[in-house]
mmCIF file as Biopython writes it, N, C-alpha, C and O atoms, coordinates in Angstrom:
data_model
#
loop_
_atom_site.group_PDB
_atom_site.id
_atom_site.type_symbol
_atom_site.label_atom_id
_atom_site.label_alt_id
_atom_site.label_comp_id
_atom_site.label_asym_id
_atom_site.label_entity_id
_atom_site.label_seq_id
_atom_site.pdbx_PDB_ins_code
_atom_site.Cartn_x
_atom_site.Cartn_y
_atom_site.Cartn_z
_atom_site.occupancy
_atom_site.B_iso_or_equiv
_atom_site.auth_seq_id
_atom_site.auth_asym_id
_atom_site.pdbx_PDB_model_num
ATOM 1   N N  . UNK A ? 1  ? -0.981 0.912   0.439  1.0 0.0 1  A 1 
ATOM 2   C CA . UNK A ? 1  ? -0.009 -0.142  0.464  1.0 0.0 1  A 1 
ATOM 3   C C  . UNK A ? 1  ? 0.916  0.085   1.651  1.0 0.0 1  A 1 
ATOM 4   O O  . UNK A ? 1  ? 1.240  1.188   2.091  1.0 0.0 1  A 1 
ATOM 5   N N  . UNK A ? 2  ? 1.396  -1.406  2.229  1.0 0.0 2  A 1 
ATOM 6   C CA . UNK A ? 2  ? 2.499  -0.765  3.587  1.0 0.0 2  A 1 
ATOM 7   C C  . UNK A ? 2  ? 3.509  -1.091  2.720  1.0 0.0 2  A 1 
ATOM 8   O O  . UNK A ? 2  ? 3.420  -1.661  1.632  1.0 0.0 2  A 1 
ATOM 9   N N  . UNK A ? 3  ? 4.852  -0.524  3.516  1.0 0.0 3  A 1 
ATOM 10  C CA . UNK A ? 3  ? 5.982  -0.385  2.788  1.0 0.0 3  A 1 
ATOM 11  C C  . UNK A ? 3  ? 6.569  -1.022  4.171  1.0 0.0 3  A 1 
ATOM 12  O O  . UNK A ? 3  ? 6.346  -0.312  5.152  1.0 0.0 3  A 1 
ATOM 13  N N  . UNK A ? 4  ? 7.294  -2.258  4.435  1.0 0.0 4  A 1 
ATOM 14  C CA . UNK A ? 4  ? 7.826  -2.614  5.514  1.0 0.0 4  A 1 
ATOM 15  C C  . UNK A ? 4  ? 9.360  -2.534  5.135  1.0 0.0 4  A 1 
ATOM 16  O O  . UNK A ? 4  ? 9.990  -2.823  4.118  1.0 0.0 4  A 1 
ATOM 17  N N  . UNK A ? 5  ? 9.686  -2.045  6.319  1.0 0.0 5  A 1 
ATOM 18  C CA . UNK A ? 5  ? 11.139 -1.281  6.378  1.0 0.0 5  A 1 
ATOM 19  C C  . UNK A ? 5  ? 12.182 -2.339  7.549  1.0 0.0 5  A 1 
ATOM 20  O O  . UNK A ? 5  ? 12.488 -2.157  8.727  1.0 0.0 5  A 1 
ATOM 21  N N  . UNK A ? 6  ? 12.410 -3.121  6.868  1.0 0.0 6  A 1 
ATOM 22  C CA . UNK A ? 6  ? 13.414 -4.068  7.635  1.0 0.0 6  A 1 
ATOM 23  C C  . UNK A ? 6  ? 14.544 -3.546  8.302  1.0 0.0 6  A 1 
ATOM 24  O O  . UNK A ? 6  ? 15.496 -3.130  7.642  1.0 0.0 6  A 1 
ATOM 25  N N  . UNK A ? 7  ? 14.547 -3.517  9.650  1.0 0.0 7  A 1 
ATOM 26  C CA . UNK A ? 7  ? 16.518 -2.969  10.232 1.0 0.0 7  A 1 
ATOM 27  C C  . UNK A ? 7  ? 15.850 -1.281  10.642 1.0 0.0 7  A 1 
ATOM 28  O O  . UNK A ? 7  ? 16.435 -0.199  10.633 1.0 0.0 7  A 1 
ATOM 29  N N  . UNK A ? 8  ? 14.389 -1.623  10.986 1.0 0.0 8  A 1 
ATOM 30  C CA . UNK A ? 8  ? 13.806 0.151   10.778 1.0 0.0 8  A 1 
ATOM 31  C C  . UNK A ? 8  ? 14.995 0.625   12.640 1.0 0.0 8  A 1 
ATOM 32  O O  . UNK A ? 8  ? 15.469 1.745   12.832 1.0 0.0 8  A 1 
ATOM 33  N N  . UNK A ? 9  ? 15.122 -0.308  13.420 1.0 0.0 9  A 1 
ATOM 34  C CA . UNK A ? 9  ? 15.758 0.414   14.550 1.0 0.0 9  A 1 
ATOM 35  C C  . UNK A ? 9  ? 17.423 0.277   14.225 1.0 0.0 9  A 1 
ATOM 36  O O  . UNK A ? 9  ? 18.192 0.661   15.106 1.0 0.0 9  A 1 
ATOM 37  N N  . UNK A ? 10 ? 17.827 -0.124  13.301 1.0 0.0 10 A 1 
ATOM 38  C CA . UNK A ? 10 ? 19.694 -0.534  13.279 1.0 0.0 10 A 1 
ATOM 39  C C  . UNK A ? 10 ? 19.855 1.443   12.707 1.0 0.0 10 A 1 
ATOM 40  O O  . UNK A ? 10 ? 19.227 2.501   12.718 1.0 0.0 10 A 1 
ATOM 41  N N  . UNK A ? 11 ? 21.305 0.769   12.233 1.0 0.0 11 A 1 
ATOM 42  C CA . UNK A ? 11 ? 22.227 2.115   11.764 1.0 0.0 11 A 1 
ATOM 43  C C  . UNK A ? 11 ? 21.987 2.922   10.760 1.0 0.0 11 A 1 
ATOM 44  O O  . UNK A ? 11 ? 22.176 4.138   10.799 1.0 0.0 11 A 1 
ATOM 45  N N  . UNK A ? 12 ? 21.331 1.967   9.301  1.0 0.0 12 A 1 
ATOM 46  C CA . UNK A ? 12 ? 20.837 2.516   8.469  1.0 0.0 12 A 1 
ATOM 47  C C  . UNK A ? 12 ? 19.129 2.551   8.452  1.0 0.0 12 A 1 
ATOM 48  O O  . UNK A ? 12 ? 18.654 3.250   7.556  1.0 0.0 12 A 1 
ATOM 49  N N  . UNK A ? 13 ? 18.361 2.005   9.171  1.0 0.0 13 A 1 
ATOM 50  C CA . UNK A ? 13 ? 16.997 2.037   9.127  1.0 0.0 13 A 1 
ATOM 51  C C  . UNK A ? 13 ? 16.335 3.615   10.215 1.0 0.0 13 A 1 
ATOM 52  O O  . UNK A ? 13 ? 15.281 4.244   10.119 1.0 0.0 13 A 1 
ATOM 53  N N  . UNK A ? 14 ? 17.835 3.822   11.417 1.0 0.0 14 A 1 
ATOM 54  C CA . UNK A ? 14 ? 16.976 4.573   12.107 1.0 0.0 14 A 1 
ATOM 55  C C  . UNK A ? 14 ? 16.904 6.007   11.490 1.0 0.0 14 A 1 
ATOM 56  O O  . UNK A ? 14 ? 16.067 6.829   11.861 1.0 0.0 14 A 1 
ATOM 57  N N  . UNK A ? 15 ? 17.911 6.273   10.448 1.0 0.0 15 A 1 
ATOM 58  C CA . UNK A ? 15 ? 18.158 7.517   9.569  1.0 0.0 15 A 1 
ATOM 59  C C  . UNK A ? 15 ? 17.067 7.413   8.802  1.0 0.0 15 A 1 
ATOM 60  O O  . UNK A ? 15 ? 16.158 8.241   8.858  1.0 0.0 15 A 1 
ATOM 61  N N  . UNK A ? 16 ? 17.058 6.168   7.851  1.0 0.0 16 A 1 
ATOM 62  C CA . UNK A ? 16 ? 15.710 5.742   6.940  1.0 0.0 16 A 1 
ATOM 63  C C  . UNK A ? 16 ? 14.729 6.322   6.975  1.0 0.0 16 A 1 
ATOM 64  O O  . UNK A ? 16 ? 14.358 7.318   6.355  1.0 0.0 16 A 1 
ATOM 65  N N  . UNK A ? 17 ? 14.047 5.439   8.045  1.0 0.0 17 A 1 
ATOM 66  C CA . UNK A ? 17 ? 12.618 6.007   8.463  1.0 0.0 17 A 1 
ATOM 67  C C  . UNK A ? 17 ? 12.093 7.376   8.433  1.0 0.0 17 A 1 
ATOM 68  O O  . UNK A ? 17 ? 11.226 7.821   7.680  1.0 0.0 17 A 1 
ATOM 69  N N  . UNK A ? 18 ? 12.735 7.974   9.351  1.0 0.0 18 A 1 
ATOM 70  C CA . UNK A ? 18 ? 11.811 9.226   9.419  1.0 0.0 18 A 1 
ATOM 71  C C  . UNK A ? 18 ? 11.637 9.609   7.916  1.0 0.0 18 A 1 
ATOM 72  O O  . UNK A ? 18 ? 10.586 9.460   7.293  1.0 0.0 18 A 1 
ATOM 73  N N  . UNK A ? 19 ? 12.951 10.190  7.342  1.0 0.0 19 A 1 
ATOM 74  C CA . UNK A ? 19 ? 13.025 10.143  6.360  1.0 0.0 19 A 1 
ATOM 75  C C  . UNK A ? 19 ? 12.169 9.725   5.180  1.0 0.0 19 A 1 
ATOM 76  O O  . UNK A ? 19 ? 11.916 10.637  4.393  1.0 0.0 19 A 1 
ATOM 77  N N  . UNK A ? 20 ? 11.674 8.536   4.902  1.0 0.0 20 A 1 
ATOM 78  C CA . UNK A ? 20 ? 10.637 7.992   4.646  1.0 0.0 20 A 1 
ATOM 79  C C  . UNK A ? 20 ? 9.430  8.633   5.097  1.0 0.0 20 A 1 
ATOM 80  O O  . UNK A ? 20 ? 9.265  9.727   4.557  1.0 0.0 20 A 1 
ATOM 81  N N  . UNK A ? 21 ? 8.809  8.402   5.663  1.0 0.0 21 A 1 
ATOM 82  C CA . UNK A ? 21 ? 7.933  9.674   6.279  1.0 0.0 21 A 1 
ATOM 83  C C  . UNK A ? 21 ? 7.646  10.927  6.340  1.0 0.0 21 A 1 
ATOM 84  O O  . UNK A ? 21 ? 6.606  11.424  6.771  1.0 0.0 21 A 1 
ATOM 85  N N  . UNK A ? 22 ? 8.714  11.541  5.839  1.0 0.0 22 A 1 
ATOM 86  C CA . UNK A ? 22 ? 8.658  13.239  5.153  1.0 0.0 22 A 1 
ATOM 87  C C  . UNK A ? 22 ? 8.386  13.140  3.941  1.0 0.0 22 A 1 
ATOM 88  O O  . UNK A ? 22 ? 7.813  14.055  3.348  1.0 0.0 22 A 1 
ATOM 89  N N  . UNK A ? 23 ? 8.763  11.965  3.325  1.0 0.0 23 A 1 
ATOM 90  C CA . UNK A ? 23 ? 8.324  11.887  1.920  1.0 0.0 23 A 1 
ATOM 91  C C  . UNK A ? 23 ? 6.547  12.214  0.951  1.0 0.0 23 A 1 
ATOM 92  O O  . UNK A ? 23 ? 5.764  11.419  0.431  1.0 0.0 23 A 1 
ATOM 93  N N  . UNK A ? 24 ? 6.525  13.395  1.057  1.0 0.0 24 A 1 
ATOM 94  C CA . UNK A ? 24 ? 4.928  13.660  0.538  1.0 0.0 24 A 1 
ATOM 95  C C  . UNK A ? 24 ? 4.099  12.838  -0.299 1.0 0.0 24 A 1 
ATOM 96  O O  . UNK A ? 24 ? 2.999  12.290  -0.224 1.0 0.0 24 A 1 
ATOM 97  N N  . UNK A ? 25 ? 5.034  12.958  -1.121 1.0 0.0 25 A 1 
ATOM 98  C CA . UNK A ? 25 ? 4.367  12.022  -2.380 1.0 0.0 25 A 1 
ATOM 99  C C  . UNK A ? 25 ? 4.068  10.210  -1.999 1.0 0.0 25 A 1 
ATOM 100 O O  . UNK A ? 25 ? 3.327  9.400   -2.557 1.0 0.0 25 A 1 
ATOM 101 N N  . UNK A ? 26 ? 4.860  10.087  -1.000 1.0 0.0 26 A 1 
ATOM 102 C CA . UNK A ? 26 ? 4.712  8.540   -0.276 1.0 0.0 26 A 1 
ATOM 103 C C  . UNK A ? 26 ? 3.771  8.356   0.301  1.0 0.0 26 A 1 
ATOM 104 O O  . UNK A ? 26 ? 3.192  7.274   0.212  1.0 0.0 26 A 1 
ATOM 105 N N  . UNK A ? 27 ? 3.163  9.705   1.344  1.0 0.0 27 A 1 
ATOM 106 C CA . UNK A ? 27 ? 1.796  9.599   1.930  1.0 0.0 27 A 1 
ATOM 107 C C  . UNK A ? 27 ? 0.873  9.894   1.267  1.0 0.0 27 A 1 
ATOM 108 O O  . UNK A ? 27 ? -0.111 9.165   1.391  1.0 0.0 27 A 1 
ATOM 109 N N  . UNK A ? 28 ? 0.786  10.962  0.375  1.0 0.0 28 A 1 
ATOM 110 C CA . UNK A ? 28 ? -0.377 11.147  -0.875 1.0 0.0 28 A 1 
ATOM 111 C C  . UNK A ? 28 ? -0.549 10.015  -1.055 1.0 0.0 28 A 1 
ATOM 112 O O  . UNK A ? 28 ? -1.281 9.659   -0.132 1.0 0.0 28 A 1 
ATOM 113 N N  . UNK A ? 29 ? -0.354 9.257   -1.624 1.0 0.0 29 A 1 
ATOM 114 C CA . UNK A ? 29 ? -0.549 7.900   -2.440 1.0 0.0 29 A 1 
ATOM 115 C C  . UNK A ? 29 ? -0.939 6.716   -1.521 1.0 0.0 29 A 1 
ATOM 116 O O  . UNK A ? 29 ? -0.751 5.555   -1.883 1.0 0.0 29 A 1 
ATOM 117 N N  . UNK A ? 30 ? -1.450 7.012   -0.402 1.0 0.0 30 A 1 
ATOM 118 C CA . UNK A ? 30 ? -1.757 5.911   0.795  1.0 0.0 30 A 1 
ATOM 119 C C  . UNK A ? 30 ? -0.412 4.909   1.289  1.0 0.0 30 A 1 
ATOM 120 O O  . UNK A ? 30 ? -0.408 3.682   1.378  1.0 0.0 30 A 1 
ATOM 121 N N  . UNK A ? 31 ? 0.254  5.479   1.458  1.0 0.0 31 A 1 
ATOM 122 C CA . UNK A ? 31 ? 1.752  4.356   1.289  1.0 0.0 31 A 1 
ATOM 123 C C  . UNK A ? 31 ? 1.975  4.573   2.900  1.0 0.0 31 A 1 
ATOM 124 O O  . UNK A ? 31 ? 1.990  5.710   3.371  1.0 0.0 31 A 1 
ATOM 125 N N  . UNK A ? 32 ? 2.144  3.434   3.691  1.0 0.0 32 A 1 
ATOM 126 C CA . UNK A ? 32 ? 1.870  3.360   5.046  1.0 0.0 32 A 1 
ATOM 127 C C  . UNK A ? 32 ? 3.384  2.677   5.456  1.0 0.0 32 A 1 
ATOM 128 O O  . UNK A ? 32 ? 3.463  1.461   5.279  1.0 0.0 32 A 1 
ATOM 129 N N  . UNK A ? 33 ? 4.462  3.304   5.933  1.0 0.0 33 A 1 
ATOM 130 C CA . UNK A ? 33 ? 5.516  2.705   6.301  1.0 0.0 33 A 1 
ATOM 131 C C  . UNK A ? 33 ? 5.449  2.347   7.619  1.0 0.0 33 A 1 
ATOM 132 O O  . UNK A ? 33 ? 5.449  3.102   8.591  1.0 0.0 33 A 1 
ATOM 133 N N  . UNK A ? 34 ? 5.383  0.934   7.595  1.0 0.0 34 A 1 
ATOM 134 C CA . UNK A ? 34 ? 5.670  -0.198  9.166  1.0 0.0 34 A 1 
ATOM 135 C C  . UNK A ? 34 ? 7.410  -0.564  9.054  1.0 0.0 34 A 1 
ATOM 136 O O  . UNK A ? 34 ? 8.111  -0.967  8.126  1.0 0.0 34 A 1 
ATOM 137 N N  . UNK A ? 35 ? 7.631  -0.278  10.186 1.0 0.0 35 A 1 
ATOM 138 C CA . UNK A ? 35 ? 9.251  -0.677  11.053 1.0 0.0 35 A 1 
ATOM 139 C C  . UNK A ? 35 ? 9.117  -1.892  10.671 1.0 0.0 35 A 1 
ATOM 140 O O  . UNK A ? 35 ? 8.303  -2.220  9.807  1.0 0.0 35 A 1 
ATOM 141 N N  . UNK A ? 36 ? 9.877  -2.684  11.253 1.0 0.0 36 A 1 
ATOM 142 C CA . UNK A ? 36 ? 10.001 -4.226  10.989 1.0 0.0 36 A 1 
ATOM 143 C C  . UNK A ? 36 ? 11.776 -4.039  11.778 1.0 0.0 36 A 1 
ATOM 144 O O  . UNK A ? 36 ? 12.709 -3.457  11.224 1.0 0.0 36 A 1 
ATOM 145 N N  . UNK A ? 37 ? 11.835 -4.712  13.166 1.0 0.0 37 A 1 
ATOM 146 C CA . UNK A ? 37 ? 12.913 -4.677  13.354 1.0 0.0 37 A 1 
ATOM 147 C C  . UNK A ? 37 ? 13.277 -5.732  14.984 1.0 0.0 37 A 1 
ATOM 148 O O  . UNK A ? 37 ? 12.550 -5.392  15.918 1.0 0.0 37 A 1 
ATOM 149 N N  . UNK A ? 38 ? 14.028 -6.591  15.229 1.0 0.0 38 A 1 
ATOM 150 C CA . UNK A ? 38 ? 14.198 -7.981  16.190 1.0 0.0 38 A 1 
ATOM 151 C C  . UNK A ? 38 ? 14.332 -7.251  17.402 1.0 0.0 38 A 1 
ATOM 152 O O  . UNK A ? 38 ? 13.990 -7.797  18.451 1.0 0.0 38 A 1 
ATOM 153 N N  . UNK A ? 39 ? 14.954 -5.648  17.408 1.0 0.0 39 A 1 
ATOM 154 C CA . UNK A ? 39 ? 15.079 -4.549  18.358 1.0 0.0 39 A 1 
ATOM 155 C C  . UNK A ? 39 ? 15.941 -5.159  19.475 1.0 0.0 39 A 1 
ATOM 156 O O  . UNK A ? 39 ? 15.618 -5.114  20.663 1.0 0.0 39 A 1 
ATOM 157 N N  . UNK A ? 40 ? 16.984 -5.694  19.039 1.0 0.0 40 A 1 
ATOM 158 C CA . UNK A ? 40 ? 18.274 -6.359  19.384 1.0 0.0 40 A 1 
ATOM 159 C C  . UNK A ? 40 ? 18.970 -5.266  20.560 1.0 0.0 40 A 1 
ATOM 160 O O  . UNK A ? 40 ? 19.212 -5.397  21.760 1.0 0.0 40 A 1 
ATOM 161 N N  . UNK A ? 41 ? 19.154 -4.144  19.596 1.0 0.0 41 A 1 
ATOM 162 C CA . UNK A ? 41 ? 20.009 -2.806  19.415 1.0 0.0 41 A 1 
ATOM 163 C C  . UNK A ? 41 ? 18.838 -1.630  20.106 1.0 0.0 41 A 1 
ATOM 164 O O  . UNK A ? 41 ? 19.110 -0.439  19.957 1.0 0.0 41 A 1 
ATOM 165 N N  . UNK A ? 42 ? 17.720 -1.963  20.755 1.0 0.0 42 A 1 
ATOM 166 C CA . UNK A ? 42 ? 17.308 -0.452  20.501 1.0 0.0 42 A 1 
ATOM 167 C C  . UNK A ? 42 ? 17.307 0.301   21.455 1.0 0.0 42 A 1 
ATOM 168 O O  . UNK A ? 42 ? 17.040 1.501   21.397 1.0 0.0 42 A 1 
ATOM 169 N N  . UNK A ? 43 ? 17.704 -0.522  22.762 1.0 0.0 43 A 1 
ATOM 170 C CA . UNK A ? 43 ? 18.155 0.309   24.085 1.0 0.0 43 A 1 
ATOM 171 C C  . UNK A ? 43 ? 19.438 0.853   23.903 1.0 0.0 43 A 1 
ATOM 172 O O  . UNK A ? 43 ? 19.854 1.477   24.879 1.0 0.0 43 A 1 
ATOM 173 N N  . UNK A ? 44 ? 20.564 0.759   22.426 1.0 0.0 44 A 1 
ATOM 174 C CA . UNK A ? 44 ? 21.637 1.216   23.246 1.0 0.0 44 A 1 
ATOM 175 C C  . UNK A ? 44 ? 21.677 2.564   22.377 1.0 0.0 44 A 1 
ATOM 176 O O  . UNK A ? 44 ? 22.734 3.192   22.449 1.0 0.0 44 A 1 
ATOM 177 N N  . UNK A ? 45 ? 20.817 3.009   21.690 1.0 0.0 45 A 1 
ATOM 178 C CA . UNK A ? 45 ? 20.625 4.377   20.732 1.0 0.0 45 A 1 
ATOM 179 C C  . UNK A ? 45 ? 21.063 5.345   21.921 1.0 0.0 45 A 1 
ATOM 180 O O  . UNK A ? 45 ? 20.637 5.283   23.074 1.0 0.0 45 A 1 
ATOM 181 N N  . UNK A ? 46 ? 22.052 6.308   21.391 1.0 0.0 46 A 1 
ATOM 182 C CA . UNK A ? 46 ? 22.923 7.069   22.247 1.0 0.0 46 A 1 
ATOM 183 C C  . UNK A ? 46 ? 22.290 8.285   22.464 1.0 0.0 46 A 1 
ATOM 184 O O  . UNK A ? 46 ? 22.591 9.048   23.382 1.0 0.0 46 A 1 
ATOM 185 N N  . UNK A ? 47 ? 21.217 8.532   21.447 1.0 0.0 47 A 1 
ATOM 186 C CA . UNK A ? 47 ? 20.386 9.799   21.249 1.0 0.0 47 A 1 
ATOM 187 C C  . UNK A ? 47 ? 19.535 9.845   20.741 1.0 0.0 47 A 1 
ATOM 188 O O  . UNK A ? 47 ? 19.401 9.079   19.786 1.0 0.0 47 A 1 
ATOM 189 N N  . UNK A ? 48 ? 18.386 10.843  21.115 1.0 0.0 48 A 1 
ATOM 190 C CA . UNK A ? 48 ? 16.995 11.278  20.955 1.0 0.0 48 A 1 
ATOM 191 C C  . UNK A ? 48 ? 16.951 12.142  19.481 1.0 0.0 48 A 1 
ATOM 192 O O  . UNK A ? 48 ? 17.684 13.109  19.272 1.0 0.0 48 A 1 
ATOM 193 N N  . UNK A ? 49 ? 16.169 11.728  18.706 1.0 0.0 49 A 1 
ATOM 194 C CA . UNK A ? 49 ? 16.663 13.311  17.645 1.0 0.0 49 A 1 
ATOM 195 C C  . UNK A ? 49 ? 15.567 13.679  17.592 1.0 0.0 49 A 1 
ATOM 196 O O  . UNK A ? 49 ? 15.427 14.700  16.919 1.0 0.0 49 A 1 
ATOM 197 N N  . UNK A ? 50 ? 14.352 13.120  18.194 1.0 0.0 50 A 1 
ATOM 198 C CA . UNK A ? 50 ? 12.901 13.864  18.121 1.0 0.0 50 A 1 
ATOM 199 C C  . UNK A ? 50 ? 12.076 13.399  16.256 1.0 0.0 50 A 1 
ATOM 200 O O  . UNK A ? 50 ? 10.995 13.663  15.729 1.0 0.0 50 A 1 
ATOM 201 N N  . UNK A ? 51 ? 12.734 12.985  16.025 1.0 0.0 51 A 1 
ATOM 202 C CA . UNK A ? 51 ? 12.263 12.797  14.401 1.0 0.0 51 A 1 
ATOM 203 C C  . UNK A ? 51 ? 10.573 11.576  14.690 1.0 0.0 51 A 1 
ATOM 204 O O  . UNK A ? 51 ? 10.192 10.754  15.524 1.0 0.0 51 A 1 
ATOM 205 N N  . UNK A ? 52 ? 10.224 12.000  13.799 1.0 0.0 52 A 1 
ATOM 206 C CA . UNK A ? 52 ? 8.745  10.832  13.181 1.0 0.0 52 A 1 
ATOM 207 C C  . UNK A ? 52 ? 9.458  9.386   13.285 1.0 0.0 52 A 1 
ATOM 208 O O  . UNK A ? 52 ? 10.634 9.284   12.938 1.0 0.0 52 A 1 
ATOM 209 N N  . UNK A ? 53 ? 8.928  8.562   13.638 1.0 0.0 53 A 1 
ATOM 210 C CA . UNK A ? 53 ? 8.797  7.147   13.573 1.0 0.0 53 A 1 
ATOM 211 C C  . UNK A ? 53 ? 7.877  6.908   13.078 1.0 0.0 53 A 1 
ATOM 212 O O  . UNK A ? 53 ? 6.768  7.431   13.180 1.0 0.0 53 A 1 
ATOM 213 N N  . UNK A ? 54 ? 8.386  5.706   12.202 1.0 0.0 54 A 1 
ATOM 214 C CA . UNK A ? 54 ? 6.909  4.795   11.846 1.0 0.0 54 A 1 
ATOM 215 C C  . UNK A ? 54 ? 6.854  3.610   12.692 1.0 0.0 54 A 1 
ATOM 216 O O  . UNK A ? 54 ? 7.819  3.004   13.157 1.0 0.0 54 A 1 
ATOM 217 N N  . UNK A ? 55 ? 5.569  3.338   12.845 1.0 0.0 55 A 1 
ATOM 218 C CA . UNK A ? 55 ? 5.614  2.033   13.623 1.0 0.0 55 A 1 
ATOM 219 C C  . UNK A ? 55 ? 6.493  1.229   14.002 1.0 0.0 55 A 1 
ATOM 220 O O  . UNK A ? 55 ? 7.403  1.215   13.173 1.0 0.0 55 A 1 
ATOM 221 N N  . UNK A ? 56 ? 6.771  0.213   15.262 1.0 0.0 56 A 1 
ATOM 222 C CA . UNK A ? 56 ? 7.466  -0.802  14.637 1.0 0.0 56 A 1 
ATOM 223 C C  . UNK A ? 56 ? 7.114  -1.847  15.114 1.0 0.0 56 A 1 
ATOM 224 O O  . UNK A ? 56 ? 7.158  -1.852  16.344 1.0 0.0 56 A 1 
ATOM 225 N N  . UNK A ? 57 ? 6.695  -2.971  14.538 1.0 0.0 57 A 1 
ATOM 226 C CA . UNK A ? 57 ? 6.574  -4.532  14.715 1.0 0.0 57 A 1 
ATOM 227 C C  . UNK A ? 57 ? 7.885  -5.140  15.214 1.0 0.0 57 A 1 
ATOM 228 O O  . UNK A ? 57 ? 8.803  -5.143  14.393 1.0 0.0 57 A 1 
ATOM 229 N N  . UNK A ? 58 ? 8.086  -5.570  16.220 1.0 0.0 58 A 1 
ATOM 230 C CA . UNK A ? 58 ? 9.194  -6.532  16.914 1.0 0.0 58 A 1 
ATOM 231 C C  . UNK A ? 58 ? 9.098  -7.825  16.445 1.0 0.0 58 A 1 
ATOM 232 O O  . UNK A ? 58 ? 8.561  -8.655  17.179 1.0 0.0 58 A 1 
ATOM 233 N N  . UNK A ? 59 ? 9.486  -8.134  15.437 1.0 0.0 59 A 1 
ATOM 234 C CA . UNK A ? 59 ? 10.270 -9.482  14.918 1.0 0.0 59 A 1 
ATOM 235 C C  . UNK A ? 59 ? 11.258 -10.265 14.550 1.0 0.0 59 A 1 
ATOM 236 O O  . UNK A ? 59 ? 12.195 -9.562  14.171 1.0 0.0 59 A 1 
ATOM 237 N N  . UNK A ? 60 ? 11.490 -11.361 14.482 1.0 0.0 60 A 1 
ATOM 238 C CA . UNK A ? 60 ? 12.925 -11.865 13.574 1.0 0.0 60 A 1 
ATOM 239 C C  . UNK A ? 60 ? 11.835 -11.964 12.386 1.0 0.0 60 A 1 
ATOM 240 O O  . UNK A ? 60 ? 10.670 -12.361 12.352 1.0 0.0 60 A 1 
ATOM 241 N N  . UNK A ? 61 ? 13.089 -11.207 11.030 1.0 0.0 61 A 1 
ATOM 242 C CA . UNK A ? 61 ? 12.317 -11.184 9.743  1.0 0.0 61 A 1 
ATOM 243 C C  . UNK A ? 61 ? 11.571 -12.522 9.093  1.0 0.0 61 A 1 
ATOM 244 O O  . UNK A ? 61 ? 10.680 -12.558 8.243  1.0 0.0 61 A 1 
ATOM 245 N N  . UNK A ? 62 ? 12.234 -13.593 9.777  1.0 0.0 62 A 1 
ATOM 246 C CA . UNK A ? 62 ? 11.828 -15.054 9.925  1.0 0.0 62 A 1 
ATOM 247 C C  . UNK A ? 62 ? 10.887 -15.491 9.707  1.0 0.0 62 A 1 
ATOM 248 O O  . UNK A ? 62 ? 10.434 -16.357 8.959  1.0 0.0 62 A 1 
ATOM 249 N N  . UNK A ? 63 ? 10.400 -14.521 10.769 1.0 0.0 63 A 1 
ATOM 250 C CA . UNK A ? 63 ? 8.766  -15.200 11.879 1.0 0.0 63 A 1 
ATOM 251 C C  . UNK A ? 63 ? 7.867  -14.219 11.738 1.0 0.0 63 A 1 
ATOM 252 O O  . UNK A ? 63 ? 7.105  -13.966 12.672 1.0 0.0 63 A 1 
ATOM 253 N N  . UNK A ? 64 ? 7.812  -13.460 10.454 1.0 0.0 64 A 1 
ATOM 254 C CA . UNK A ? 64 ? 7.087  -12.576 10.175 1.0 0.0 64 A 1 
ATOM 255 C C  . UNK A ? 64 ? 5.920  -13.468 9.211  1.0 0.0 64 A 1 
ATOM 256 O O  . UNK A ? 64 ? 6.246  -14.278 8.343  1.0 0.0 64 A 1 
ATOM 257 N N  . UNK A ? 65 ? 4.325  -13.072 9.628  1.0 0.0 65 A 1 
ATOM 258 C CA . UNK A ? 65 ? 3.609  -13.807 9.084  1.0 0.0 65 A 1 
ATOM 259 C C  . UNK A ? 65 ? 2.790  -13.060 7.656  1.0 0.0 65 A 1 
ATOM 260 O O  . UNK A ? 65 ? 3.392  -12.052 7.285  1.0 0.0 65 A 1 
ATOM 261 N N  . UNK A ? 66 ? 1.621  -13.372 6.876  1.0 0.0 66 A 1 
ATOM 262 C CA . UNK A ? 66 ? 1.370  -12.714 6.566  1.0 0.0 66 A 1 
ATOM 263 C C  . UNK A ? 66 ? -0.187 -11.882 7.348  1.0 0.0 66 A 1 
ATOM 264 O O  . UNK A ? 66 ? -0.885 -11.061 6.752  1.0 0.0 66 A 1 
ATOM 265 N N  . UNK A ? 67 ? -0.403 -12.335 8.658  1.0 0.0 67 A 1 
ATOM 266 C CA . UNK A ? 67 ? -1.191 -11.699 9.472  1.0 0.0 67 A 1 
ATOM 267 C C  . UNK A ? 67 ? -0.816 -10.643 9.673  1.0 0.0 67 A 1 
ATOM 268 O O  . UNK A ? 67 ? -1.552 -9.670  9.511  1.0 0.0 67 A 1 
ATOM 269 N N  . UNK A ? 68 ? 0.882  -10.509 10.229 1.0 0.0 68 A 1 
ATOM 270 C CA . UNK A ? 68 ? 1.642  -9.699  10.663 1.0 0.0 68 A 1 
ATOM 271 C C  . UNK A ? 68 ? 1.770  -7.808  9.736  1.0 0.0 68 A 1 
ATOM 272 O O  . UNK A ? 68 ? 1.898  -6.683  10.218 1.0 0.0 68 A 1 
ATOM 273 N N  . UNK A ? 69 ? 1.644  -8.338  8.207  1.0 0.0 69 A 1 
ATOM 274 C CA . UNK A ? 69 ? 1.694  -7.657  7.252  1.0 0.0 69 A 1 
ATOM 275 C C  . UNK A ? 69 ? 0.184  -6.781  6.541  1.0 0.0 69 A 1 
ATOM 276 O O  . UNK A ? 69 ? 0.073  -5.752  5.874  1.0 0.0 69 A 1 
ATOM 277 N N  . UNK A ? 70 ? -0.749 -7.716  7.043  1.0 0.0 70 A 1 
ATOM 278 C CA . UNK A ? 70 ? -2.126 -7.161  6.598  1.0 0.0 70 A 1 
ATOM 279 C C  . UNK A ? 70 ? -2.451 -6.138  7.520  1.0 0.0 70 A 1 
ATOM 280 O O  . UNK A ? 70 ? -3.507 -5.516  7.405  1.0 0.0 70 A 1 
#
């Protein structure tokens, strides 16, 4: 299953994520976390922390299809 993570590049999504992703029991279980984020904000991130990312799809949550999601 994906787990789409809305705001994955803002204030509370970029802590989120990785986070999400260390989670063992989330990847045992086939659980696939996709970003989801308009990436408004993502040039002005002040710092590198080296952490896991999950993907991210560049959208307005809008115009998200369900192509986008499969």
């Amino acid at each position: 299953m994906k787990v789409p993570l809305t705001g994955a590049d803002g204030y509370i999504g970029a802590v989120l994520s990785p986070r999400l992703l260390e989670r063992p029991r989330l990847l045992e279980r086939g659980h696939e976390v996709i970003g989801l984020d308009t990436g408004f904000y993502r040039r002005g991130w002040l710092f590198e922390d080296g952490l896991n990312r999950p993907a991210i799809l560049t959208r307005d949550v809008r115009q998200v299809t369900a192509a986008d999601l499969s």
